[in-house]
C-alpha positions as CSV (number, residue, x, y, z in Angstrom):
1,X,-7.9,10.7,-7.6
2,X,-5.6,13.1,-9.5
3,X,-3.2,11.1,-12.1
4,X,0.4,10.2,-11.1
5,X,1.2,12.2,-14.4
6,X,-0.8,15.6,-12.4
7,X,0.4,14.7,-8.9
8,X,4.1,14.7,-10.5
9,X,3.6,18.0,-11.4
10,X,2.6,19.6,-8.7
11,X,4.9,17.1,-6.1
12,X,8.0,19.8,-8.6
13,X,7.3,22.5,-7.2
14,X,6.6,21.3,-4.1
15,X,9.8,19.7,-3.6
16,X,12.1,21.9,-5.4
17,X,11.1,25.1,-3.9
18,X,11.7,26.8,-1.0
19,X,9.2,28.0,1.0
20,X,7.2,31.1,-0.5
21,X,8.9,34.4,0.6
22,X,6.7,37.5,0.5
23,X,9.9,39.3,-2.0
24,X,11.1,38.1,-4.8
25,X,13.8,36.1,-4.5
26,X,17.2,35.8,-7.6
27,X,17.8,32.2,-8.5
28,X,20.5,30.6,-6.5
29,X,23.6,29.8,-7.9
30,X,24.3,25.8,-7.5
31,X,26.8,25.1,-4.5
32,X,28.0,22.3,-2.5
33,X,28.0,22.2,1.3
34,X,31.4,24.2,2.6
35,X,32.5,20.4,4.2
36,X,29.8,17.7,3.2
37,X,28.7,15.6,5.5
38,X,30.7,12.0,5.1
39,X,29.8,8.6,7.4
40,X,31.7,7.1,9.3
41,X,29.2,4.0,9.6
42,X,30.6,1.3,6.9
43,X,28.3,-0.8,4.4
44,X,27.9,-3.4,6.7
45,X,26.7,-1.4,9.6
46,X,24.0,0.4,7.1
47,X,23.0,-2.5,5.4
48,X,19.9,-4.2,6.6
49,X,18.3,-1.4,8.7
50,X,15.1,0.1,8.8
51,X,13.9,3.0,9.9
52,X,10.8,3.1,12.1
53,X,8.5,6.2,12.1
54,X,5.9,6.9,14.8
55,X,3.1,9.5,13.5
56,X,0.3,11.1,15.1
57,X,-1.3,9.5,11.8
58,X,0.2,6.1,12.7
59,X,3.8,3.8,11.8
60,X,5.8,4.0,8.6
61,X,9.1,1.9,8.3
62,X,11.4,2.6,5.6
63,X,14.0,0.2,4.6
64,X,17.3,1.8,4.0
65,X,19.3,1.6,0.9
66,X,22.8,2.4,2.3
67,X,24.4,0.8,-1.2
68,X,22.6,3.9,-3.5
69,X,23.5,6.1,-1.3
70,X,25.7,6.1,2.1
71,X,26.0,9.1,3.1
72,X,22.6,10.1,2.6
73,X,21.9,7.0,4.7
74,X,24.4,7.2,7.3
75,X,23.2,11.2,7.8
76,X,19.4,9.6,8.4
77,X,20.6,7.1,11.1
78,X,22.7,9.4,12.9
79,X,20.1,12.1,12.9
80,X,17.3,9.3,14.0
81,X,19.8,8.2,16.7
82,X,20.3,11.5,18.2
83,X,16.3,12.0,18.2
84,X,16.4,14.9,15.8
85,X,13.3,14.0,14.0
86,X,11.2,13.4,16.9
87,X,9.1,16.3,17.0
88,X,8.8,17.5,13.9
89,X,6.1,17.2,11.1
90,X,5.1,16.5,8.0
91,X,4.8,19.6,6.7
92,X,3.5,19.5,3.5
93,X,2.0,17.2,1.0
94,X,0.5,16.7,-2.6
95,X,-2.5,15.1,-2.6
96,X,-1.8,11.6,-3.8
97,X,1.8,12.7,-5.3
98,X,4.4,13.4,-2.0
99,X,4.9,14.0,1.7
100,X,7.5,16.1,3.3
101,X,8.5,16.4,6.4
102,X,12.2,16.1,9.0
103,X,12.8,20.2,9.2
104,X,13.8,20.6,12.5
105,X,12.2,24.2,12.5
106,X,8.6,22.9,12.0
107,X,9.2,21.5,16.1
108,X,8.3,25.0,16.8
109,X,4.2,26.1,15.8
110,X,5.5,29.8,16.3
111,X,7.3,29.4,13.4
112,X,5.5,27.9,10.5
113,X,5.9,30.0,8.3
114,X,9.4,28.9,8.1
115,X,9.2,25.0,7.8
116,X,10.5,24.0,4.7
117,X,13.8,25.9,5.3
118,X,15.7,23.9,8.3
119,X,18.1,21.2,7.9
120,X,19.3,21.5,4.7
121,X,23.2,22.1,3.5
122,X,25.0,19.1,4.7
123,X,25.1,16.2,2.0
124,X,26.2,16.2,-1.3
125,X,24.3,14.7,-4.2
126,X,24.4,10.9,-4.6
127,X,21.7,10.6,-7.3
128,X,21.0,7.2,-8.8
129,X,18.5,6.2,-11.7
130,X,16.7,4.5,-9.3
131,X,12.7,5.1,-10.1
132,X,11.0,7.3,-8.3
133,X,8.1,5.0,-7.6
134,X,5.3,4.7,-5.0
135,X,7.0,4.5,-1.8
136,X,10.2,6.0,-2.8
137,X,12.0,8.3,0.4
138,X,14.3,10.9,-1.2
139,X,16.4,13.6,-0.1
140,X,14.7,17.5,0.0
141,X,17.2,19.8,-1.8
142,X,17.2,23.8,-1.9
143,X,16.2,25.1,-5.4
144,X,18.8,24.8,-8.3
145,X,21.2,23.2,-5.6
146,X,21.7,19.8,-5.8
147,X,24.3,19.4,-3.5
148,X,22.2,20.4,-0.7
149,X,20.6,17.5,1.5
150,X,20.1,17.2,4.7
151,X,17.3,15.7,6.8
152,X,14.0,16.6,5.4
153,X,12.9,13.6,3.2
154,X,9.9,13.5,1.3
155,X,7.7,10.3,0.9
156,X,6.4,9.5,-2.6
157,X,2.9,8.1,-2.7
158,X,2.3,7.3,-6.5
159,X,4.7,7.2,-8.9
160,X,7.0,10.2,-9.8
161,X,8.7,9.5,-13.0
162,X,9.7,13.0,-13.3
163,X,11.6,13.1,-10.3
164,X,13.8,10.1,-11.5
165,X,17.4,10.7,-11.0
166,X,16.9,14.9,-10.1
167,X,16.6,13.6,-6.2
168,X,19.1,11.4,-3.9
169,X,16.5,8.4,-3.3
170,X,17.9,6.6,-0.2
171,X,15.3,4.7,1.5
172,X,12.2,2.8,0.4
173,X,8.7,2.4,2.3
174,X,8.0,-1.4,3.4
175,X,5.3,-0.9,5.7
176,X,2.4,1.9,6.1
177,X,2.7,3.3,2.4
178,X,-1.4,3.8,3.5
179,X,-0.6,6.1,6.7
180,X,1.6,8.3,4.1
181,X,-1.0,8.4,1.6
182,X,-4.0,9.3,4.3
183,X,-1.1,12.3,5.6
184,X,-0.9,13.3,1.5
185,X,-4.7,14.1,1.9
186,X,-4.6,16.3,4.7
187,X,-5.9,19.6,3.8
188,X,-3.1,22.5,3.3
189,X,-2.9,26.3,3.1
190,X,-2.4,28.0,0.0
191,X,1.4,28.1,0.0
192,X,1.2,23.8,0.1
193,X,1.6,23.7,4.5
194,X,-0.4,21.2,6.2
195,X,-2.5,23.0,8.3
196,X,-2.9,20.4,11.2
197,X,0.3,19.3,12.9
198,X,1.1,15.7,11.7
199,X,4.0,15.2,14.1
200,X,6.7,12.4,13.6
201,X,6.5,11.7,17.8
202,X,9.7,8.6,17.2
203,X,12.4,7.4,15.1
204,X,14.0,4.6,15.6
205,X,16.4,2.7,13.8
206,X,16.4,-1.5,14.1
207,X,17.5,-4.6,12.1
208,X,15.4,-5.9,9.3
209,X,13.4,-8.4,10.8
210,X,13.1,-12.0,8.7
211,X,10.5,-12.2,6.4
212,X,7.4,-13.6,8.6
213,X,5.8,-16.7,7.1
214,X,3.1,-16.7,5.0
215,X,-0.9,-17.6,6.5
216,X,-1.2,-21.4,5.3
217,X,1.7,-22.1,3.6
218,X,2.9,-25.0,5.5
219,X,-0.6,-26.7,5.9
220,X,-1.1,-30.1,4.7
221,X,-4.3,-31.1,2.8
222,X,-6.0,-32.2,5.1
223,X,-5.4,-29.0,7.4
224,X,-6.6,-27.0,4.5
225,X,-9.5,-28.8,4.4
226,X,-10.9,-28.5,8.2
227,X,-11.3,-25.2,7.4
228,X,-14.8,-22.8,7.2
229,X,-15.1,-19.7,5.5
230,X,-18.7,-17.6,6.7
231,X,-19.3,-15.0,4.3
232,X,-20.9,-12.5,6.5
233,X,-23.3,-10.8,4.0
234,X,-26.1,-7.9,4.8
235,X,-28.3,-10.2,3.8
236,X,-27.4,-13.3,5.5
237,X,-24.4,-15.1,6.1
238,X,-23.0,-18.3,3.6
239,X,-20.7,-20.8,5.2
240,X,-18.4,-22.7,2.7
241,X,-16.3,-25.6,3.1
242,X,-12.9,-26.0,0.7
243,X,-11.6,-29.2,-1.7
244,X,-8.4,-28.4,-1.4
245,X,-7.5,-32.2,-2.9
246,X,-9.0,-30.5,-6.0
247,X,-7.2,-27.1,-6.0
248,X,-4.9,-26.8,-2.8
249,X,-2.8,-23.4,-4.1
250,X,-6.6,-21.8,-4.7
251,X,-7.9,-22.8,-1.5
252,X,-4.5,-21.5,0.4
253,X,-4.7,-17.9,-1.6
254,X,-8.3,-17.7,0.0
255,X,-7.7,-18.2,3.0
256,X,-4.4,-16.3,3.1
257,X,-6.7,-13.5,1.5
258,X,-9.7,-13.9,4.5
259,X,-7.3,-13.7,7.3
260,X,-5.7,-10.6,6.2
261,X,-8.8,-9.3,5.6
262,X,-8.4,-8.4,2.4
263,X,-12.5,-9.3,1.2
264,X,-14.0,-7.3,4.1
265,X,-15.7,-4.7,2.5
266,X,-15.7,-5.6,-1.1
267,X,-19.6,-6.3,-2.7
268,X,-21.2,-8.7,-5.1
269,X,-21.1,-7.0,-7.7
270,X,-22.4,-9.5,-10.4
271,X,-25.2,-11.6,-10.4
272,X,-26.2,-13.7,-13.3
273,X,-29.8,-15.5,-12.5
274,X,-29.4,-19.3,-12.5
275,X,-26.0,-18.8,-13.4
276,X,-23.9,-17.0,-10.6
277,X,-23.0,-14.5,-8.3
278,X,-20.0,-12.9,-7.8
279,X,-18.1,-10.8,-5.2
280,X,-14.5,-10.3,-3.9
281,X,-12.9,-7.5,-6.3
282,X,-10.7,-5.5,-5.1
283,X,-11.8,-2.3,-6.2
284,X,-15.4,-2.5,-5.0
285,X,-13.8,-2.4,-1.6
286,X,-14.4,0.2,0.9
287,X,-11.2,1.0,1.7
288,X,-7.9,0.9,-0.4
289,X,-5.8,-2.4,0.6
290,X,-3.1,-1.8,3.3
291,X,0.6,-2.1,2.1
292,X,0.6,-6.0,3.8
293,X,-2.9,-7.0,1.8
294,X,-2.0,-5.7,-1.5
295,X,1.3,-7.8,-1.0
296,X,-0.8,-10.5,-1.1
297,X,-3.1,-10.6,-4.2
298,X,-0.9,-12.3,-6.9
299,X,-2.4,-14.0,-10.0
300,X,-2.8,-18.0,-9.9
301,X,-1.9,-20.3,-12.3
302,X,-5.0,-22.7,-13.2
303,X,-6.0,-25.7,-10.9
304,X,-8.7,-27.2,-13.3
305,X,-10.5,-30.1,-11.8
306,X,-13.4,-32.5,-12.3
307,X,-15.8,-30.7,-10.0
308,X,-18.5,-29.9,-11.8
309,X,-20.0,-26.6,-11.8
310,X,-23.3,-26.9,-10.1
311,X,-25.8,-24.9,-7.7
312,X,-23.5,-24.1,-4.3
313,X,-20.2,-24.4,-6.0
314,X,-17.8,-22.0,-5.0
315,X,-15.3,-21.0,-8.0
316,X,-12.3,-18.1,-9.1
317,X,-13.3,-15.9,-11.6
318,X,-10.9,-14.6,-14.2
319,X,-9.9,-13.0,-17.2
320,X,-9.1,-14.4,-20.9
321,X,-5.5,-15.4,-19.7
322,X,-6.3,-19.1,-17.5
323,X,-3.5,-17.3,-15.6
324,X,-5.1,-14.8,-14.1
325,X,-7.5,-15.4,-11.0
326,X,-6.6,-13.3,-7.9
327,X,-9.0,-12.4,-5.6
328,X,-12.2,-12.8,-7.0
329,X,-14.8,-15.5,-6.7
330,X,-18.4,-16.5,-7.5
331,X,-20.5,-18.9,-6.4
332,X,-22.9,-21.2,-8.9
333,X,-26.7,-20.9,-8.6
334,X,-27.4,-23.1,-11.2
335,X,-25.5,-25.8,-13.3
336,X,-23.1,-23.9,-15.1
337,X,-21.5,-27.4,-17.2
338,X,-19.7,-24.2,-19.7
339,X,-17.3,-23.9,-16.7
340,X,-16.2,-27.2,-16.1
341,X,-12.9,-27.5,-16.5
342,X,-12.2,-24.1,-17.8
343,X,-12.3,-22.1,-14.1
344,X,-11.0,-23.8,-10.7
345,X,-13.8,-24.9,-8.3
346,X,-12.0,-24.9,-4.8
347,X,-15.2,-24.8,-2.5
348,X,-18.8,-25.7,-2.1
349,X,-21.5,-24.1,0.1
350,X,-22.4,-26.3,3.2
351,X,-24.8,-23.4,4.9
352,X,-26.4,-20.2,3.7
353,X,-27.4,-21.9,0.7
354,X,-31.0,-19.8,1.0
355,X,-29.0,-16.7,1.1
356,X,-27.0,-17.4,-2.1
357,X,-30.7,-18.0,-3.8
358,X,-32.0,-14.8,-2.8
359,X,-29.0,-13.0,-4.0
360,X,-29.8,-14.6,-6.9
361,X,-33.2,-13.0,-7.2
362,X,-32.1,-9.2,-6.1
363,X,-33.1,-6.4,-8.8
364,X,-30.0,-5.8,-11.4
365,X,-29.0,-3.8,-13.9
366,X,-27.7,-5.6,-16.8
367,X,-25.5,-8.2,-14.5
368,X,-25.1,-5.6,-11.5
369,X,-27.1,-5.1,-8.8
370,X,-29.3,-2.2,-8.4
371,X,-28.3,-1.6,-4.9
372,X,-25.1,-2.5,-2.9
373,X,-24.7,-6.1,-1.6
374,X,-21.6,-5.7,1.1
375,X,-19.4,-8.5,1.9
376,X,-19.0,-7.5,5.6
377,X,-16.5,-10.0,6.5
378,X,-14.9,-13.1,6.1
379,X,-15.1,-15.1,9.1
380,X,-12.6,-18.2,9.1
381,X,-13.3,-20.7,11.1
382,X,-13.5,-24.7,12.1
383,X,-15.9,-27.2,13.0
């Protein structure tokens, strides 16, 4: 993956400049839009709205920052409301640095060689120093004009520190940051246009819904504890039952973690003979966390406990700080007594015990094993 640092580079010129003309063209002279665009939607009406994108690619939802910028904002909702995105495309993209898309010119395939230069020339600047961070939706401008918005946006995917305060930011992405990042990698031409059509089908503008609950943050302890987890392993499957009487905050970030889904596809990627084995980090996953899972993983402060650390005990790992288990776990295969009371035992294996034993034997290299041990999928379940 290129750097943020490289991807801000490139996302420059992408953003700043207009799309490649086969002359030369003089450097414009900076100008504001002959009568800028003004709302006439107040504060309140702007204020908690999002804005709901349907892609061929799937749904992003921005969440709209009408108090950094209203008119920017009030443009966006009017345009959405009048179906002026719908249609169009994301039509082009960094690699891991920015999308851009909203041109109502790139509607029409016949004239591609265009998109970039539609839409713009109705808003005047309303820069902030607001970081340009992953997820950040900003305002397009024309080259040296910064009074020159309109209704292309582009999306950035990893931080764009060089962007910071050069761009109107007016929106923020609070779901599907990952369908933005898979568009970023869509293959382009050499003058930076996606070549396949990534249309934007619907835009639609709602309230901000209330925050949904958390998975098992009401349970009692005894809830907590009817709970299963099955590992689902390619070599076998290992049920475990939780003590959440011992550590009830580790026992709910587990299974908050499981039924998001957020260990599917991770590996054991430690193994320790008569000591342990260990799976559940993040970046051995498959695939990269959705924008709801990484929301998630959060560090836990310690839940030390009398368990002791013994064969089928199931643990958090974590670093030097006792503050800082998140998602990863191991499992004893041996007594461990160095542990006790120095890393939080929240579960104990109650079936699959043979499988944890053969993990314990597989070939390794060092503590990692010589071929991959997948974590399929965490089954939750009760008895």
């Amino acid at each position: 993956m290129r750097t943020a640092a490289a991807a801000a580079a490139a996302v420059v010129l992408l953003v700043a400049a207009a799309p490649l003309e086969a002359q030369p063209r003089r450097r414009a002279a900076p100008r504001a839009p002959a009568t800028p665009y003004t709302t006439t939607l107040t504060l309140d009406e702007m204020r908690n709205r999002q804005a709901v994108l349907e892609t061929s690619y799937g749904t992003i939802v921005f969440e709209l920052l009408p108090d950094l910028a209203p008119n920017h904002v009030g443009y966006f909702i009017e345009q959405a409301r009048a179906g002026a995105y719908d249609g169009t495309t994301f039509h082009r993209a960094v690699r891991y640095g920015i999308i851009q898309g909203g041109d109502p010119i790139s509607r029409d395939p016949a004239r591609r060689d265009q998109y970039g230069t539609g839409g713009l020339g109705v808003l005047k600047a309303e820069f902030s120093d607001t970081p340009m961070t992953r997820g950040t939706v900003a305002a397009v401008l024309r080259p040296n004009q910064p009074d020159s918005a309109g209704s292309q946006f582009f999306i950035a995917i990893t931080d764009q520190p060089a962007l910071t305060g050069k761009y109107t930011v007016f929106a923020r992405v609070v779901e599907g940051l990952e369908v933005a990042q898979k568009i970023s990698e869509a293959p382009v031409d050499a003058n930076g246009r996606v070549e396949e059509r990534i249309e934007i089908t619907r835009v639609t503008i709602r309230e901000t819904p209330p925050p949904e609950p958390e998975p098992f943050s009401t349970e009692t302890v005894d809830e907590l504890a009817q709970w299963r987890a099955v590992l689902e392993t390619d070599r076998g499957e290992i049920t475990i039952a939780f003590m959440p009487d011992k550590a009830p905050e580790h026992v709910r970030n587990f299974l908050r973690l499981a039924s998001a889904g957020v260990y599917d596809g991770t590996s054991f990627h430690r193994i320790v003979r008569g000591f342990v084995v260990q799976t559940g980090m993040i970046s051995t996953r498959r695939t990269p966390l959705t924008q709801k899972q990484q929301a998630l993983v959060r560090n836990l402060q310690p839940e030390f406990n009398d368990t002791p650390h013994e064969l089928g005990v199931v643990s958090m790992a974590r670093l030097d700080d006792p503050a800082s288990a998140s998602t990863s776990f191991f499992i004893c295969t041996g007594p461990a007594p160095s542990l006790d009371g120095k890393y939080t035992a929240f579960g104990r294996v109650v079936g699959g015990l043979d499988v944890v034993q053969a993990l314990d034997q597989v070939p390794v290299n060092g503590d990692a094993p010589v071929e991959r041990i997948e974590l399929v999928k965490v089954r939750l379940e009760k008895p």
